[in-house]
Backbone atoms as SQL, in Angstrom:
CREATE TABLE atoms (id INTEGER PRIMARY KEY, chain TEXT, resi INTEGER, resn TEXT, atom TEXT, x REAL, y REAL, z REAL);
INSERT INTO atoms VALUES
  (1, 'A', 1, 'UNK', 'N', -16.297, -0.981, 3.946),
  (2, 'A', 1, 'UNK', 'CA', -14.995, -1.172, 3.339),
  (3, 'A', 1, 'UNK', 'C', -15.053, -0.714, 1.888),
  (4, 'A', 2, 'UNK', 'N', -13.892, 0.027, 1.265),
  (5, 'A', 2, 'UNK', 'CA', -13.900, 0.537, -0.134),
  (6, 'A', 2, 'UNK', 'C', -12.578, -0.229, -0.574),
  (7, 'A', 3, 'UNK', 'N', -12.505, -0.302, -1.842),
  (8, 'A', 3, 'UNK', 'CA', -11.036, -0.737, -2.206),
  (9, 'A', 3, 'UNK', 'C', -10.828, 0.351, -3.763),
  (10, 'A', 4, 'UNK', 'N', -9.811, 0.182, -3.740),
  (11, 'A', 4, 'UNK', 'CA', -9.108, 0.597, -5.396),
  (12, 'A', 4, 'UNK', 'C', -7.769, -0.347, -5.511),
  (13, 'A', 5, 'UNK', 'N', -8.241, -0.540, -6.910),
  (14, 'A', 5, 'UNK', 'CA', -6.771, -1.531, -7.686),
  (15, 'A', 5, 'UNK', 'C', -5.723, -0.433, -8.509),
  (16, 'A', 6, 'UNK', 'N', -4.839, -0.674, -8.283),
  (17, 'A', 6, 'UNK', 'CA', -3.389, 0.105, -8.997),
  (18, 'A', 6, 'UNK', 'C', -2.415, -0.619, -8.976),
  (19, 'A', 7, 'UNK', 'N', -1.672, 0.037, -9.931),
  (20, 'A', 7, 'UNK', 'CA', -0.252, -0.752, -10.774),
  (21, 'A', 7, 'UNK', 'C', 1.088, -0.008, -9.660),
  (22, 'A', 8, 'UNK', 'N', 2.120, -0.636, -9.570),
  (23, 'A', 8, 'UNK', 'CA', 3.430, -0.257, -8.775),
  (24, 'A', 8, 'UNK', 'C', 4.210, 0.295, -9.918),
  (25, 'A', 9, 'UNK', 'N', 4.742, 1.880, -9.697),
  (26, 'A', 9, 'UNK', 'CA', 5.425, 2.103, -10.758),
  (27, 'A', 9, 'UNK', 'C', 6.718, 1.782, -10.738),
  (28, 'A', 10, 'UNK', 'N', 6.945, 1.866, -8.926),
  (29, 'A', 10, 'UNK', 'CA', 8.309, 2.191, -8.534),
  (30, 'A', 10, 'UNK', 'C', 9.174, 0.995, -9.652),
  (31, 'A', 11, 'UNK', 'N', 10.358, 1.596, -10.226),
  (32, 'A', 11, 'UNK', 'CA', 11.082, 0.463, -10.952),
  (33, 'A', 11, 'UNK', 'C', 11.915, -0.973, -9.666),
  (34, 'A', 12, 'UNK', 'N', 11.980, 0.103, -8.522),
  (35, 'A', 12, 'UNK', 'CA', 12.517, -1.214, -7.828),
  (36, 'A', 12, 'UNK', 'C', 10.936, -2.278, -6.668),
  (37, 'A', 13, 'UNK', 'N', 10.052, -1.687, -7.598),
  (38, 'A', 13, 'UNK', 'CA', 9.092, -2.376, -6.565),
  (39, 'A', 13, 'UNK', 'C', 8.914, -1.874, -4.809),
  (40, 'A', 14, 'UNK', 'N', 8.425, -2.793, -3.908),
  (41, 'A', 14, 'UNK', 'CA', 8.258, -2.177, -2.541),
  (42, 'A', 14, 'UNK', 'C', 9.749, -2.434, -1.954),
  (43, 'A', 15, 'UNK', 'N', 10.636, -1.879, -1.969),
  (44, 'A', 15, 'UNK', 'CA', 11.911, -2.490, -1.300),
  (45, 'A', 15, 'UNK', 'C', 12.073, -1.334, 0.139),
  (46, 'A', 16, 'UNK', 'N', 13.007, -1.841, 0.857),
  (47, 'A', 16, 'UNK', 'CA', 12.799, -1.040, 2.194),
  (48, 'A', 16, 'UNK', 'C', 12.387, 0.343, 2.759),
  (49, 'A', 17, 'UNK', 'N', 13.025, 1.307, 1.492),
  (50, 'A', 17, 'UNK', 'CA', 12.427, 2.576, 1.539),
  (51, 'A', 17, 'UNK', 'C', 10.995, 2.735, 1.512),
  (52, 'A', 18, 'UNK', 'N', 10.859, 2.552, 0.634),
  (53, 'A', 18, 'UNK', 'CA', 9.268, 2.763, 0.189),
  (54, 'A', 18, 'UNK', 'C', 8.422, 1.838, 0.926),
  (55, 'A', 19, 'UNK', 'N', 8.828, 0.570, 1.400),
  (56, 'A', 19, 'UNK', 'CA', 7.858, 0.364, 2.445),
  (57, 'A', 19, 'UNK', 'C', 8.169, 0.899, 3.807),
  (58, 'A', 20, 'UNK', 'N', 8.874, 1.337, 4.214),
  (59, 'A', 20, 'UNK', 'CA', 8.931, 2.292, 5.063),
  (60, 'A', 20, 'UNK', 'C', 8.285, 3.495, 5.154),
  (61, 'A', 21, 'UNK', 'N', 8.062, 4.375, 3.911),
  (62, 'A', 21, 'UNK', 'CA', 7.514, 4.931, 3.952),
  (63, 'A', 21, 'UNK', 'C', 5.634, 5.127, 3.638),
  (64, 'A', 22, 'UNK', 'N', 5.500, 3.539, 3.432),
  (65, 'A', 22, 'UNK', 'CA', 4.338, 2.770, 3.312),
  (66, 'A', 22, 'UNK', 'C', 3.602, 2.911, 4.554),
  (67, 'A', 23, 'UNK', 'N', 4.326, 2.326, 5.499),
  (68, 'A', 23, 'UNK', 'CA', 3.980, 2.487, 6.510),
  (69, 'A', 23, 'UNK', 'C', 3.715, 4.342, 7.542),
  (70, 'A', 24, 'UNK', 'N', 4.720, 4.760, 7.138),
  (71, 'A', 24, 'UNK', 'CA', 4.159, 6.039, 7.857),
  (72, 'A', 24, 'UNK', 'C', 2.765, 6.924, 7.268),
  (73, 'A', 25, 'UNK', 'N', 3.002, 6.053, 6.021),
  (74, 'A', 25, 'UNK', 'CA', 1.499, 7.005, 5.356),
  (75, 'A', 25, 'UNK', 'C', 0.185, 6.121, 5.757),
  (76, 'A', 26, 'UNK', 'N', 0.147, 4.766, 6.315),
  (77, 'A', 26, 'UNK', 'CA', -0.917, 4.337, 6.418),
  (78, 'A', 26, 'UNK', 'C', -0.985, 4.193, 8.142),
  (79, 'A', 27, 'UNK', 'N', -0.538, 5.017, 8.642),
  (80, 'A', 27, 'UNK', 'CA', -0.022, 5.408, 10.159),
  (81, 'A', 27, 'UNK', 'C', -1.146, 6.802, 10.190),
  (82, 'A', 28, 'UNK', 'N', -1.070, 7.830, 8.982),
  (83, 'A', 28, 'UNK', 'CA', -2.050, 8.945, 8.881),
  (84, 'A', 28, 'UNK', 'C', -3.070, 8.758, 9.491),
  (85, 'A', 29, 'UNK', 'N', -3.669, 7.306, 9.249),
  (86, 'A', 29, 'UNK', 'CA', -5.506, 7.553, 9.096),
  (87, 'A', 29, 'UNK', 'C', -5.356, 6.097, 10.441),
  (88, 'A', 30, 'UNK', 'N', -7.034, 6.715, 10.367),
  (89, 'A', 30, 'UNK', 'CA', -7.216, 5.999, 11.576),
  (90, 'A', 30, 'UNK', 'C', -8.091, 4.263, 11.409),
  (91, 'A', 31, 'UNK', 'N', -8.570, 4.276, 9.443),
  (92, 'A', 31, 'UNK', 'CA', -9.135, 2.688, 9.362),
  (93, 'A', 31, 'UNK', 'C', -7.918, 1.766, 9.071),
  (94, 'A', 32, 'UNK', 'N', -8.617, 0.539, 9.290),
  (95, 'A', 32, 'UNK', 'CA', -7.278, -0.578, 9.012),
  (96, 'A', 32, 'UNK', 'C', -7.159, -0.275, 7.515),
  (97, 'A', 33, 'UNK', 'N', -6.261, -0.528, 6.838),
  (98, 'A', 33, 'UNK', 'CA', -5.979, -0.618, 5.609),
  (99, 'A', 33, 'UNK', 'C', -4.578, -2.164, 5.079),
  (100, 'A', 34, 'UNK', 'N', -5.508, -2.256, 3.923),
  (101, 'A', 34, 'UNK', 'CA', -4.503, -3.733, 3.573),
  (102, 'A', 34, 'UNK', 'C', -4.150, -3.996, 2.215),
  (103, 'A', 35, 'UNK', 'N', -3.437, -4.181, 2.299),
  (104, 'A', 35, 'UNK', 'CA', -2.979, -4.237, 0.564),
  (105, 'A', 35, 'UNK', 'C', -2.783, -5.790, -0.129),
  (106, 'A', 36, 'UNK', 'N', -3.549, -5.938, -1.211),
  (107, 'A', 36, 'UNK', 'CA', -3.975, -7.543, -1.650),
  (108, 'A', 36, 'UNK', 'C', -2.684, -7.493, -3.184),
  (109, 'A', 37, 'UNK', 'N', -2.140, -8.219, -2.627),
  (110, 'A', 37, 'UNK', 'CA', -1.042, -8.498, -4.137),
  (111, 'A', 37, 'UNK', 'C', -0.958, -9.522, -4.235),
  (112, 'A', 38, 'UNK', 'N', -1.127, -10.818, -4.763),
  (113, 'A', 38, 'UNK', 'CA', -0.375, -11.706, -5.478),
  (114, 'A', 38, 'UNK', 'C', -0.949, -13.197, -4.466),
  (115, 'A', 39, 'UNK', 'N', -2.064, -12.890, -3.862),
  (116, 'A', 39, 'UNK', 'CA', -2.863, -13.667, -3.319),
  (117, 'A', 39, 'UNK', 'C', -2.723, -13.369, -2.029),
  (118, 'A', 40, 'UNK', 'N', -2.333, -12.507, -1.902),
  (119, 'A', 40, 'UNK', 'CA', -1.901, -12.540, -0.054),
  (120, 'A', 40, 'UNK', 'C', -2.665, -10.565, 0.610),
  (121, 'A', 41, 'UNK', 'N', -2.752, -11.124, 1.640),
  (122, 'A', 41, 'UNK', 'CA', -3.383, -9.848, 2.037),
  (123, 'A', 41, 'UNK', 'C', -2.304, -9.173, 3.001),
  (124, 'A', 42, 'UNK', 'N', -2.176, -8.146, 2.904),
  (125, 'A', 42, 'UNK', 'CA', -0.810, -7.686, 3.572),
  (126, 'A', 42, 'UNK', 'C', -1.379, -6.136, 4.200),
  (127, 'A', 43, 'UNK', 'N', -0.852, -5.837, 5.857),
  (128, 'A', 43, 'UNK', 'CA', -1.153, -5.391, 6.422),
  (129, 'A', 43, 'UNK', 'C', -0.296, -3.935, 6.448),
  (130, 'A', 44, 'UNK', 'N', -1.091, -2.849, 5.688),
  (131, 'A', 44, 'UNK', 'CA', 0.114, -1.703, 5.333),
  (132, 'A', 44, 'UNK', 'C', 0.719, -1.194, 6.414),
  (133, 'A', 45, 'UNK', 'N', 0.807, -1.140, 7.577),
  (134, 'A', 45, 'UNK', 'CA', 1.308, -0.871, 8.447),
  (135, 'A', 45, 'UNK', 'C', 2.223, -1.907, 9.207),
  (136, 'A', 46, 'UNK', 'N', 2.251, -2.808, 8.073),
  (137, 'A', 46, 'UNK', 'CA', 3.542, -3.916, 9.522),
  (138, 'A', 46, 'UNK', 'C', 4.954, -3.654, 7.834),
  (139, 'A', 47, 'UNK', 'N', 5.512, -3.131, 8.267),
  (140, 'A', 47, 'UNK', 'CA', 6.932, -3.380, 7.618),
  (141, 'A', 47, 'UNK', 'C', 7.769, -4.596, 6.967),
  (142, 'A', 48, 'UNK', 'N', 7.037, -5.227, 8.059),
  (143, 'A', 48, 'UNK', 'CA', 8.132, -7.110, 7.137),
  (144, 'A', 48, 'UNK', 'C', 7.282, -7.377, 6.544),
  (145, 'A', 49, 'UNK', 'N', 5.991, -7.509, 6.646),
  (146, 'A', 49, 'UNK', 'CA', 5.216, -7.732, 5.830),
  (147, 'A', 49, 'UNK', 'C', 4.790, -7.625, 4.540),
  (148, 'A', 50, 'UNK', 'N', 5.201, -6.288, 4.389),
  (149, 'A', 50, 'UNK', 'CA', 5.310, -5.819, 3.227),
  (150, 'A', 50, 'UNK', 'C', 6.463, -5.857, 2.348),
  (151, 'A', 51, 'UNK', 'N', 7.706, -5.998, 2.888),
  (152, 'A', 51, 'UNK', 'CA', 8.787, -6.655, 2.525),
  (153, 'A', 51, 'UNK', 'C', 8.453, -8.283, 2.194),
  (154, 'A', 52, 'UNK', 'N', 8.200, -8.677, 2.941),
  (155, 'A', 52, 'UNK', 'CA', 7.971, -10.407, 2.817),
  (156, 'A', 52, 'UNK', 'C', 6.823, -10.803, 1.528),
  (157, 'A', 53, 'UNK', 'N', 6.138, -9.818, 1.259),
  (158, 'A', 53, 'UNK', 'CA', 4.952, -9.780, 0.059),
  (159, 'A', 53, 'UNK', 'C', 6.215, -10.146, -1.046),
  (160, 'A', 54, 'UNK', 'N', 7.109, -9.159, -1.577),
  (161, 'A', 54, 'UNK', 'CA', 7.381, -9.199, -2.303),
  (162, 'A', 54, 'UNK', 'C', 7.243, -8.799, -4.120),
  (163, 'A', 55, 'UNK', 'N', 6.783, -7.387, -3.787),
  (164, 'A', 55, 'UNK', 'CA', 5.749, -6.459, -4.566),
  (165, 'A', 55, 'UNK', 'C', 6.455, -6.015, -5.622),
  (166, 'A', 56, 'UNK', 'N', 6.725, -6.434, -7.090),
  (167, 'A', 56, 'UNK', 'CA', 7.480, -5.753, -7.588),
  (168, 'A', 56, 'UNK', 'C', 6.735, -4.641, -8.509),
  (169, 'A', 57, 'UNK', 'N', 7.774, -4.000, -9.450),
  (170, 'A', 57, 'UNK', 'CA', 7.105, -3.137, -10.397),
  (171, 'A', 57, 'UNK', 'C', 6.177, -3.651, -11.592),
  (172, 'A', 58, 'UNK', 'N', 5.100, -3.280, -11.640),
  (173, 'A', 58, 'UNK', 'CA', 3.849, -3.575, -12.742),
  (174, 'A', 58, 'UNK', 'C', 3.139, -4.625, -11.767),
  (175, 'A', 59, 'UNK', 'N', 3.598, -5.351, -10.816),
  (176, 'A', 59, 'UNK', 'CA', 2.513, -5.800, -10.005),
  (177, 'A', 59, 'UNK', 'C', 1.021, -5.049, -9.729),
  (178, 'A', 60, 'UNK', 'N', -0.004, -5.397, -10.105),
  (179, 'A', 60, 'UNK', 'CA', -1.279, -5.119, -9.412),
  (180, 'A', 60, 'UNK', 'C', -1.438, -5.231, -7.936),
  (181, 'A', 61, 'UNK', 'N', -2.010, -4.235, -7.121),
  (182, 'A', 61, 'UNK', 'CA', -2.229, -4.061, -5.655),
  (183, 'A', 61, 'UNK', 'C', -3.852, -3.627, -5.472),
  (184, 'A', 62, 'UNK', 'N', -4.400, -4.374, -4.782),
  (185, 'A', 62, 'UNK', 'CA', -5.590, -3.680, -4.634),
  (186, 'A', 62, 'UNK', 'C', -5.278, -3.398, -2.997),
  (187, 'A', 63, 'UNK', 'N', -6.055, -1.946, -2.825),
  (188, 'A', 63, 'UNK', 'CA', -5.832, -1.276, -1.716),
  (189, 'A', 63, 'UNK', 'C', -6.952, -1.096, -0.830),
  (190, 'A', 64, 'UNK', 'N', -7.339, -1.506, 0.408),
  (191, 'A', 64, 'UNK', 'CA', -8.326, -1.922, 0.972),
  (192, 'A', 64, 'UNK', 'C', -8.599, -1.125, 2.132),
  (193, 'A', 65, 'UNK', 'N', -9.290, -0.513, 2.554),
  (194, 'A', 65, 'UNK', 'CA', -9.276, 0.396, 3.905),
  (195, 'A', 65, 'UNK', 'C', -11.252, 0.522, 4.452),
  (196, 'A', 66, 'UNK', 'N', -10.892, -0.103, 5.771),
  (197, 'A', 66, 'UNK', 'CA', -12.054, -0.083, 6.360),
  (198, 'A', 66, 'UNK', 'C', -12.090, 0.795, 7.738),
  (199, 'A', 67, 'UNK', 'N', -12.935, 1.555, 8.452),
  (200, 'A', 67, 'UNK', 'CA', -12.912, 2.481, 8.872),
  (201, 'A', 67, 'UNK', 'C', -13.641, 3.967, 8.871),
  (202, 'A', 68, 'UNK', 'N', -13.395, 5.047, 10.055),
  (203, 'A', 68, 'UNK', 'CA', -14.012, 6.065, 10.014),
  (204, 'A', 68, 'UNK', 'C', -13.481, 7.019, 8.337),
  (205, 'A', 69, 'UNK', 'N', -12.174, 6.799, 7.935),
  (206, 'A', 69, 'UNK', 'CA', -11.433, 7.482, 6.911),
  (207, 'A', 69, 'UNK', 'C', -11.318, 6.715, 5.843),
  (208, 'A', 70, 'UNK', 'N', -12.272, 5.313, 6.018),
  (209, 'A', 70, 'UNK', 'CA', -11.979, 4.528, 4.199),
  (210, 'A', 70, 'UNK', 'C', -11.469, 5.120, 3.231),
  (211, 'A', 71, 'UNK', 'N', -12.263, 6.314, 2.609),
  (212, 'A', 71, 'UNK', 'CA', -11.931, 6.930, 1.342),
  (213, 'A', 71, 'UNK', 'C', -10.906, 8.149, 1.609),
  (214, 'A', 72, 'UNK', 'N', -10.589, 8.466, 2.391),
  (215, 'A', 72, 'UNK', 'CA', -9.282, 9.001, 2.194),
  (216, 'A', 72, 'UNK', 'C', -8.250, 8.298, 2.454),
  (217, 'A', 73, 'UNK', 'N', -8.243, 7.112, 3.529),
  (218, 'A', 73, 'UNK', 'CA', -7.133, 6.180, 2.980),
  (219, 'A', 73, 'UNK', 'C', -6.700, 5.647, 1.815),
  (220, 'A', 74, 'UNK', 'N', -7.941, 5.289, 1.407),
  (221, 'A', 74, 'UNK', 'CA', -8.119, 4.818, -0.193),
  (222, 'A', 74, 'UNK', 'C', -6.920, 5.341, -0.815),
  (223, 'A', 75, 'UNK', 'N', -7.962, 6.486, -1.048),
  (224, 'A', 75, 'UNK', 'CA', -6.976, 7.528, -1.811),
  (225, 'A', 75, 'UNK', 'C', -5.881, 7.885, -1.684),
  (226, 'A', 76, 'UNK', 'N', -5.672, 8.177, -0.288),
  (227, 'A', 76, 'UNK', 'CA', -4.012, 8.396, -0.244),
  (228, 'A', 76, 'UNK', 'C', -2.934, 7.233, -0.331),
  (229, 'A', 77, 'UNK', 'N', -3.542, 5.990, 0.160),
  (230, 'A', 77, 'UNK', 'CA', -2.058, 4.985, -0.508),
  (231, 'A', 77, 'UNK', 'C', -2.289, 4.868, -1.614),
  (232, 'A', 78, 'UNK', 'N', -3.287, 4.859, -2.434),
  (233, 'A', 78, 'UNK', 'CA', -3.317, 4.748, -4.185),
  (234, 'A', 78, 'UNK', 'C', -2.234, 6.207, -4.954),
  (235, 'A', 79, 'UNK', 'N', -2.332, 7.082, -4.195),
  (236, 'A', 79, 'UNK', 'CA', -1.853, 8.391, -4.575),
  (237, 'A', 79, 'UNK', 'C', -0.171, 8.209, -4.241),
  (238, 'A', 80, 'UNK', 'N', 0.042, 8.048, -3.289),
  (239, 'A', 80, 'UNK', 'CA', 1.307, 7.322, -2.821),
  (240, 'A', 80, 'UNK', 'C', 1.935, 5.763, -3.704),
  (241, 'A', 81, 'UNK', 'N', 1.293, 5.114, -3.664),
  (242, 'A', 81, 'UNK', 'CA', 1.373, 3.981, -4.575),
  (243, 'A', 81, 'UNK', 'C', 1.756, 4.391, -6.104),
  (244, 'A', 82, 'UNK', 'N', 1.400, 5.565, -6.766),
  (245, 'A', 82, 'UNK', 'CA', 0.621, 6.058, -7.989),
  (246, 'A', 82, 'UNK', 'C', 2.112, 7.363, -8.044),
  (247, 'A', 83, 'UNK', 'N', 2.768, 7.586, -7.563),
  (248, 'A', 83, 'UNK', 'CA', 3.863, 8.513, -7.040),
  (249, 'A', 83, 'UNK', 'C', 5.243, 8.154, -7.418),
  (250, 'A', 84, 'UNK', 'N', 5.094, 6.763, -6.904),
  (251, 'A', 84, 'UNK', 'CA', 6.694, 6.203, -7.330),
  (252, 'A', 84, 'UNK', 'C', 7.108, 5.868, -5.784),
  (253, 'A', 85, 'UNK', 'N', 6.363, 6.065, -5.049),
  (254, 'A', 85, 'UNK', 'CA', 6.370, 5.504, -3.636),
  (255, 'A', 85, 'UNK', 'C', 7.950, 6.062, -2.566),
  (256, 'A', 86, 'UNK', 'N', 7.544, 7.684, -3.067),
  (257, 'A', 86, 'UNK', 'CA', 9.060, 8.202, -2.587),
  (258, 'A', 86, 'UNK', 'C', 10.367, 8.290, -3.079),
  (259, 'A', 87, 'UNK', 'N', 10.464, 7.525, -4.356),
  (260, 'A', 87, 'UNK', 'CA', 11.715, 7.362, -4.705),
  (261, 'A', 87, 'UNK', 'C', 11.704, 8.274, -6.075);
């Protein structure tokens, strides 16, 4: 398992778009990946979940991916995360 910590730029935080599109990017790879915000471990691929976190902007996320593709998951939701998350 690898992780990286990053900041949310998006000004509206994770709101439906962007976790929507949360999810199709952690749909790419084939390790689990999970995202740790605010004491809770949240599963980047379930949608309410990530809604139900409640992730806003300047929140800290550490990004967690275990698997054959750890480090390019890594990287790509940090890069995505690090983007503005589509918006």
């Amino acid at each position: 398992m690898i992780s990286k910590t990053t900041t949310i730029v998006n000004p509206q935080g994770f709101h439906m778009r962007p976790a929507s599109l949360m999810t199709a990017e952690a749909a790419k790879y084939a390790s689990t990946i999970t995202l740790v915000a605010g004491g809770k471990e949240i599963p980047a691929n379930s949608l309410m979940a990530i809604m139900a976190a409640g992730i806003k902007c300047g929140d800290e996320v550490e990004v967690r991916a275990e698997g054959a593709d750890e480090a390019a998951a890594v990287d790509g939701i940090v890069a995505f995360i690090e983007s503005g998350m589509g918006d």
